[in-house]
C-alpha positions in Angstrom: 18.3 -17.3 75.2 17.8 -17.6 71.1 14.3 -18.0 70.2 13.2 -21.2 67.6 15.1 -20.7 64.1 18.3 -18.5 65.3 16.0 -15.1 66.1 16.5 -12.8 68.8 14.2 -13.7 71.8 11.4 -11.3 71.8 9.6 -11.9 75.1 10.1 -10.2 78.4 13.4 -11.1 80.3 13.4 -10.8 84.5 16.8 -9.9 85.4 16.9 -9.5 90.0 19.6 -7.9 91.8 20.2 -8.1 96.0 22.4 -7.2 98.7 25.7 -6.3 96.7 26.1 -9.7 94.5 26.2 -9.4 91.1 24.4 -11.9 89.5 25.4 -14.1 85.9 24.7 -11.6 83.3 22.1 -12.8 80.7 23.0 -12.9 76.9 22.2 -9.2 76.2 22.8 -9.7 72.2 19.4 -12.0 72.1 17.4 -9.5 73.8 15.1 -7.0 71.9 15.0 -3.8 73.1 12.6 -2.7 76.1 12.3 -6.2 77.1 14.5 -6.4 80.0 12.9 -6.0 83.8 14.9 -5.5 86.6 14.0 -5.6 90.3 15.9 -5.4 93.3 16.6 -4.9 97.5 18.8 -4.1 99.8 21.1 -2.8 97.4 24.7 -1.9 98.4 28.5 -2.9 97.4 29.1 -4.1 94.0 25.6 -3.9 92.9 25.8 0.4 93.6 29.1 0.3 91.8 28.0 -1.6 88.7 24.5 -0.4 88.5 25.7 2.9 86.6 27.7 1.6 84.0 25.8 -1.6 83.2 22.9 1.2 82.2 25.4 3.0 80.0 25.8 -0.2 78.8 22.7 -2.4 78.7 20.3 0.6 79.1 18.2 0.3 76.2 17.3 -3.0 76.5 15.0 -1.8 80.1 11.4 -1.6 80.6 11.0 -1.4 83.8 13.7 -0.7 86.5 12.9 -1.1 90.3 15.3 -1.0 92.6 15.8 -0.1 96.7 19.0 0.8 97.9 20.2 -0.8 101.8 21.5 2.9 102.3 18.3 5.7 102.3 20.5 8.3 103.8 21.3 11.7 102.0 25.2 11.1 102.0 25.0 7.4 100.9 22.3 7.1 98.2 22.9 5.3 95.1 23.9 7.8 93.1 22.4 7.9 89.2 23.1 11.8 88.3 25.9 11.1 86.4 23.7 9.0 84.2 21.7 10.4 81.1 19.1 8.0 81.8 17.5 9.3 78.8 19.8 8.4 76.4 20.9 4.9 77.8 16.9 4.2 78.5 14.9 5.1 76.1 12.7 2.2 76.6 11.8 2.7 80.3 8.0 3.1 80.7 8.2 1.8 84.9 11.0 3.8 86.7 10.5 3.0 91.0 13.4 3.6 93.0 14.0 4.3 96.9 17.3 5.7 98.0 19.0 7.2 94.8 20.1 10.2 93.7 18.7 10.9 90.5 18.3 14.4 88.1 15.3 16.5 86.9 15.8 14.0 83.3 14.0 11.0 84.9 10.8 13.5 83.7 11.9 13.3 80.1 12.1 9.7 79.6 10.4 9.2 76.6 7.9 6.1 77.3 7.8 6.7 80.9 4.2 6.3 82.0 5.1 5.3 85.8 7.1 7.0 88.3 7.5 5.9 91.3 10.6 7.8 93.8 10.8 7.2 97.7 13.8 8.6 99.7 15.5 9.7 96.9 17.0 13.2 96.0 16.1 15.1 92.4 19.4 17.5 91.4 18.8 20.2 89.0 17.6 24.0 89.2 14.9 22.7 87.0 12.1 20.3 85.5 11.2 21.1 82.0 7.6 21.9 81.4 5.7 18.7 81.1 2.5 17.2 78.8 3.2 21.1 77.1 3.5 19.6 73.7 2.5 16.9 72.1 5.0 13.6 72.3 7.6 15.9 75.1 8.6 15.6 78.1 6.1 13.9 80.6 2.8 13.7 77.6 3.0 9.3 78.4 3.4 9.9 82.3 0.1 8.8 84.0 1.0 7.7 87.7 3.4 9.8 89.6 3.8 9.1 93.5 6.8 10.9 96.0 8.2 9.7 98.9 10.1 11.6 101.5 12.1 12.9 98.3 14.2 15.8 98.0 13.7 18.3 95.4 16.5 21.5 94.2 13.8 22.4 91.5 11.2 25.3 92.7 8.4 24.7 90.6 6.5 22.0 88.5 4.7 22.2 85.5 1.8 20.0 83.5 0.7 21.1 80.7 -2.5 20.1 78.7 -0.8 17.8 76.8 0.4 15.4 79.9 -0.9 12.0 80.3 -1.2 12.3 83.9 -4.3 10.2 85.5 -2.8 10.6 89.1 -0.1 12.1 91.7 0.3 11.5 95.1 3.1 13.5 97.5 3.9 12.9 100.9 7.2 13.8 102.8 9.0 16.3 104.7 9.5 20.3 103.4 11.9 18.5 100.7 9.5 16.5 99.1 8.1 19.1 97.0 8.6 22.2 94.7 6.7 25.2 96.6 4.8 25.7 93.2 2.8 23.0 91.3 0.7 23.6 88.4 -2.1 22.0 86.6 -3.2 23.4 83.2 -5.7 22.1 81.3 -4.9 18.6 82.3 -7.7 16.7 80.8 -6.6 13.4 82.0 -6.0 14.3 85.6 -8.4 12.3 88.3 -6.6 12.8 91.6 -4.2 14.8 93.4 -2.8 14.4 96.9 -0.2 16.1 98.5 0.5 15.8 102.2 3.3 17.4 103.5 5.1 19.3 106.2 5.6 22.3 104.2 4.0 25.2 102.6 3.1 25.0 99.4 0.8 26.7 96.8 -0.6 24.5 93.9 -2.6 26.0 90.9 -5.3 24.4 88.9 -6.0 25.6 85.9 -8.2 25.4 82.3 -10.2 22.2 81.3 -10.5 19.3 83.8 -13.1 17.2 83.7 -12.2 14.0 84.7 -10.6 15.4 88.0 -12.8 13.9 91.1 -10.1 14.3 94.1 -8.4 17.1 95.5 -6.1 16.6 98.8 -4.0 19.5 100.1 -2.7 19.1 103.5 0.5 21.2 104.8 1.0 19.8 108.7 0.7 22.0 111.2 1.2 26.0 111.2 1.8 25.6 107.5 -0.2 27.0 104.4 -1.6 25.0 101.5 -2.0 27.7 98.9 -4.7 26.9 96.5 -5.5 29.2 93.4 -8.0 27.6 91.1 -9.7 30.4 89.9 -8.8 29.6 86.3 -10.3 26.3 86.9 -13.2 25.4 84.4 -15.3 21.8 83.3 -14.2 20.3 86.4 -16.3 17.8 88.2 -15.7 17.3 91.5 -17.8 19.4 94.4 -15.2 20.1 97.1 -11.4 20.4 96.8 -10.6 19.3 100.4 -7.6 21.7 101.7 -6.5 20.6 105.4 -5.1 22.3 107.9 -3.9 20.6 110.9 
């Protein structure tokens, strides 16, 4: 693992996990920092156990983390709450995971600029504001895209300041806050949200990159759409389905 003349090894290191064996641990000392990538399926066993702590651990040495649990159901998801993931991954810029339980933080990660979550459940009252200053929470975050999730949070905020290019919702009445809003996000290009819920997003101030517009709530539900506020934007039809 040590690079030519003694140095730490600065390239990317693949590190895949599957079923519930734990494989040979690499040697973590000659890694740099955001250089690690982990994958992995069918999670379960030893693997659910370990995954946790070996972040606490090891965390800071992760780019990108994507990993799918044998277990999707509510009462048996992997559970990463406990986990500051902040803290212990500050390097993370890929997060996609499919049956975990995760909190509201996985917003805040610092250098996150994918997010990927399928069949997984958010905790927390909460999501702070995102893109509403410069550098915070959710201002690197480009592609966004959930899954079936579950959400405790009511609402969701981007701010003008948010990096986001794209976001893409599908799922039961879970999946999503009732309220979403978009202001003045001048990066934003498309926006889908198909669920079996109702649900109200607002668009507002200065987007002029934003070309596509899907609301659809299933049927006997509302898709509530306010985007009077809505200025330099330019698409000609925001497509709101009812069905």
């Amino acid at each position: 693992m040590s690079a030519p003349g003694g140095g730490r090894r600065g390239g990317p290191a693949r590190w895949y996990l599957e079923g519930d064996t734990w494989p040979e641990e690499l040697a973590w000392g000659d890694l740099e920092p955001g250089r690690l990538e982990i994958a992995g399926d069918n999670l379960a066993g030893t693997n659910a156990r370990r995954l946790g702590p070996f972040l606490e651990r090891h965390g800071a040495l992760v780019s990108h983390l994507s990993l799918e649990s044998r277990y999707l159901g509510e009462e048996a998801r992997i559970d990463l709450s406990a986990i500051d993931l902040v803290k212990h991954c500050p390097h993370v810029t890929r997060l996609w995971l499919q049956g975990f339980r995760v909190t509201t933080r996985v917003f805040a990660l610092p250098q996150l600029t994918q997010l990927h979550l399928s069949d997984c459940t958010v905790v927390g009252a909460s999501v702070p504001p995102l893109g509403d200053v410069p550098g915070g929470p959710g201002s690197r975050l480009e592609e966004t895209a959930f899954f079936r999730c579950r959400f405790e949070a009511s609402e969701l905020t981007w701010g003008p300041h948010a990096g986001l290019r794209e976001l893409e919702c599908r799922g039961e009445a879970e999946a999503w806050p009732p309220t979403a809003t978009f202001d003045g996000c001048r990066d934003l290009v498309k926006l889908t949200l198909d669920l079996d819920a109702a649900f109200k997003v607002c668009l507002r101030g200065s987007m002029p990159h934003l070309s596509s517009v899907r609301l659809h709530a299933g049927r006997g539900r509302e898709a509530g759409l306010d985007h009077a506020a809505l200025r330099d934007c330019s698409f000609d039809l925001i497509r709101t389905v009812h069905c």
